[in-house]
N, C-alpha and C positions, 0 to 999 in steps of 0.2 A: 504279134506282128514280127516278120523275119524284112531286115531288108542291107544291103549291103553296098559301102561305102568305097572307091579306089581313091586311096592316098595320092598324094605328090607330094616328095619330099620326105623326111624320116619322123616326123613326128605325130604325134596322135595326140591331138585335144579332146580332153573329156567333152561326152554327149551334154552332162546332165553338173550340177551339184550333187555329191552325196559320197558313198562310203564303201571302196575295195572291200569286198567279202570274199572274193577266191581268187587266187593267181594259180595258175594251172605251175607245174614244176619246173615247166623248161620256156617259161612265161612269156609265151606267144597267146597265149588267151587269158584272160583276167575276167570277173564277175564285181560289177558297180549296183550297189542297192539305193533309188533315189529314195527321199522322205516317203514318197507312197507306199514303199516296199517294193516296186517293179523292181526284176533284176533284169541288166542289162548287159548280157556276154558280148565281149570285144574280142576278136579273136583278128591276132595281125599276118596278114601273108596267107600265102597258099604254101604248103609243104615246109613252114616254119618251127610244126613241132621237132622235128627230123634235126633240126640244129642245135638242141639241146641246152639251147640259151645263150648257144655263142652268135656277138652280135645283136644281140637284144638286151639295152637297158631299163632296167624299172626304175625309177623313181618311188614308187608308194608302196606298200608291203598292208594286207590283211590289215582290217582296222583302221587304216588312215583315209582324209577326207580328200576329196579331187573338188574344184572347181570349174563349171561350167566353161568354155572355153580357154582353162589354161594348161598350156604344155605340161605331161608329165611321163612320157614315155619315149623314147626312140629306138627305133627299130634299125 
């Protein structure tokens, strides 16, 4: 299932509970794996890779856990 979300505002609440498994390098798209094993790609903005991470904060890194509606990114 593909479906896509327009923010308001700078921040991105996790979908789901569960556990960063890829942040893309210039971390406009990040990969969340719930307990079932779905992977969930979040990918923020349109022509966001092109910025090279300036302007994009992460909060979580590879291996750490996100809670279902709470803040941990801003764009």
């Amino acid at each position: 299932m593909v479906f896509a979300i327009e923010i308001e505002g700078d921040e991105i609440i996790a979908p789901t509970d569960g556990t960063v498994v890829n942040v893309y390098t210039t971390e406009h798209a990040f990969i969340i794996q719930d307990k079932f094993g779905h992977n969930i790609l979040i990918h923020v903005g349109l022509g966001t890779s092109g910025l090279n991470g300036e302007g994009i904060k992460l909060f979580k890194k590879i291996g750490d856990t996100v809670k279902k509606a709470k803040n941990w990114y801003i764009r």
